[in-house]
C-alpha positions in Angstrom: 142.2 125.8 99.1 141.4 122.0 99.4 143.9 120.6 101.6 142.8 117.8 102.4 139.9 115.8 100.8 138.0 112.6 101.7 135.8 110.5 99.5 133.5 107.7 100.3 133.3 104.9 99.0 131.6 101.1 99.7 133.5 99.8 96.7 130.2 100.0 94.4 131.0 101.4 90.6 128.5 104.5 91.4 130.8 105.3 94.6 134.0 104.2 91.9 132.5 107.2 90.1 132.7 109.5 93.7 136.5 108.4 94.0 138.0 108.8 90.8 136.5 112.6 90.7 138.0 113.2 94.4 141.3 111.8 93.0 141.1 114.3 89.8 140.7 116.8 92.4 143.3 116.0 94.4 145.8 115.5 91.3 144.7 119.2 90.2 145.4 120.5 93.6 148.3 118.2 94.7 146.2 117.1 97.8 146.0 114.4 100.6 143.2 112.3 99.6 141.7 110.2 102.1 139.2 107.5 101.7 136.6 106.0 103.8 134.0 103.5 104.3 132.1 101.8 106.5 130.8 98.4 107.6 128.5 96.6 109.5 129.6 93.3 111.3 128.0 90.4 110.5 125.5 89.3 114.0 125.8 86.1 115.4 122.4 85.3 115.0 122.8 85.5 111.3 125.9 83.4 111.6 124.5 80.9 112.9 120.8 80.7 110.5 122.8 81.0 107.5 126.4 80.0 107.5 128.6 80.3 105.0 129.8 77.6 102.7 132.8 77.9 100.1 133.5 74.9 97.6 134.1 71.9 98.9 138.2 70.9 99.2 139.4 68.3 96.2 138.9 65.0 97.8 142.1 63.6 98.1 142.5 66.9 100.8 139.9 67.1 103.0 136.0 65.3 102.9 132.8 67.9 103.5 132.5 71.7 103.7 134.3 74.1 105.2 132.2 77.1 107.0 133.5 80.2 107.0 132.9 83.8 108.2 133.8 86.4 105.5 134.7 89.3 108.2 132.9 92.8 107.1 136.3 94.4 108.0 138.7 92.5 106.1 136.5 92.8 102.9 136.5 96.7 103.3 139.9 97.3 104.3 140.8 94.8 100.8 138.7 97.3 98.5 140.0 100.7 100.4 143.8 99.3 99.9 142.9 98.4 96.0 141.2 102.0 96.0 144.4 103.8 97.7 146.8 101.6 95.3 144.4 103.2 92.1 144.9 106.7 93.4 148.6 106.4 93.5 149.0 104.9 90.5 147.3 107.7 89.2 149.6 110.0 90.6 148.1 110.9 94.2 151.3 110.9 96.3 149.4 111.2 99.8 146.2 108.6 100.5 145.2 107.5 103.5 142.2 104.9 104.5 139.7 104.5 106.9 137.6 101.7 107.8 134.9 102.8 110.2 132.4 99.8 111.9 128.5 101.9 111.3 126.9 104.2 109.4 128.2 105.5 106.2 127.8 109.3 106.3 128.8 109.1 110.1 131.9 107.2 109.3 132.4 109.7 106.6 131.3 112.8 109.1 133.7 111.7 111.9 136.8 111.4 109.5 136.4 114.3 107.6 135.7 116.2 111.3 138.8 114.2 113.2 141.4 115.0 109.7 140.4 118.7 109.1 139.5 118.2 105.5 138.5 121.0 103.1 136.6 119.1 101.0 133.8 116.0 101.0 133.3 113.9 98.2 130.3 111.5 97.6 128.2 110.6 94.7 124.6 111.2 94.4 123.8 107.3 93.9 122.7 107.8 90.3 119.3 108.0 90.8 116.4 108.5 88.2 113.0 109.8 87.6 111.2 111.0 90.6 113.6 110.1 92.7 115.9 112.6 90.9 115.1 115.6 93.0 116.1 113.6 96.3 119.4 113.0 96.9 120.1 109.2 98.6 120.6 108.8 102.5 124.3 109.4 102.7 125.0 112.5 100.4 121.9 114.3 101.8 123.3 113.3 105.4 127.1 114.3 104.3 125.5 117.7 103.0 123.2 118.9 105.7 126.4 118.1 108.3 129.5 118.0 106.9 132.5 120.7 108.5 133.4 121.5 105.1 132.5 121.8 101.5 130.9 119.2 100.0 131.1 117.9 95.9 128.1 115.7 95.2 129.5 114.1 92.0 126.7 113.0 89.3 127.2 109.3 89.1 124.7 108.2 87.0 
């Protein structure tokens, strides 16, 4: 019945939440799990207002501080390889990753569209009080357009 299911995930603990319930799904149903998030590249403008610094090198190595660029990329492919490495090590035998540059629910839209999946996975951001009747930007998006059946996963 579920195939093939995707979960977000921008490497929060509420989207943690999202993944491990995709992974207990795909476990149940021996599935291919695929997950997926998105970034946005740090702009050159911002670069160059607000560089960033990292500790300065032990003296006998190197005087001043060294300026570096965390790249947006790297960082998400590093927490979708740690979140692929959990799900196997749980027992998920087929996980796959995607790093998509843009919008969250589109990157999560386009994947689940371009990999035929039978099922979406997101969380519902955990939201309280008023605010508990709306669902946050990218599950609402994910559930108004998705190709497939969606589970919205109560995450806090």
């Amino acid at each position: 019945m579920f195939a093939t299911i995707l979960a977000g995930t921008d490497g929060s603990e509420v989207a943690t939440v999202a993944v491990r319930s995709a992974v207990n799904v795909a476990l149940a149903l021996s599935s291919r799990l695929l997950i997926v998030s998105a970034y946005e590249p740090i702009s050159e403008l911002r670069l160059r207002e607000q560089p960033l610094e990292v500790q300065q090198e032990p003296a006998h190595i190197s005087a001043g501080p060294l300026q570096w660029m965390i790249n947006p990329h790297d960082e998400v492919l590093a927490m979708l390889l740690a979140a692929a490495d959990e799900a196997r090590a749980l027992g998920v035998a087929d996980v796959e990753t995607f790093a998509r540059q843009g919008d969250a629910a589109d990157a999560i839209l386009d994947v689940a569209e371009e990999q035929g999946c039978d099922l979406i996975v997101v969380g519902n951001r955990g939201m309280t009080g008023a605010k508990r009747f709306l669902l946050g930007s990218v599950p609402n998006k994910v559930s108004h357009y998705a190709p497939c059946s969606v589970l919205i996963v109560r995450t806090g």
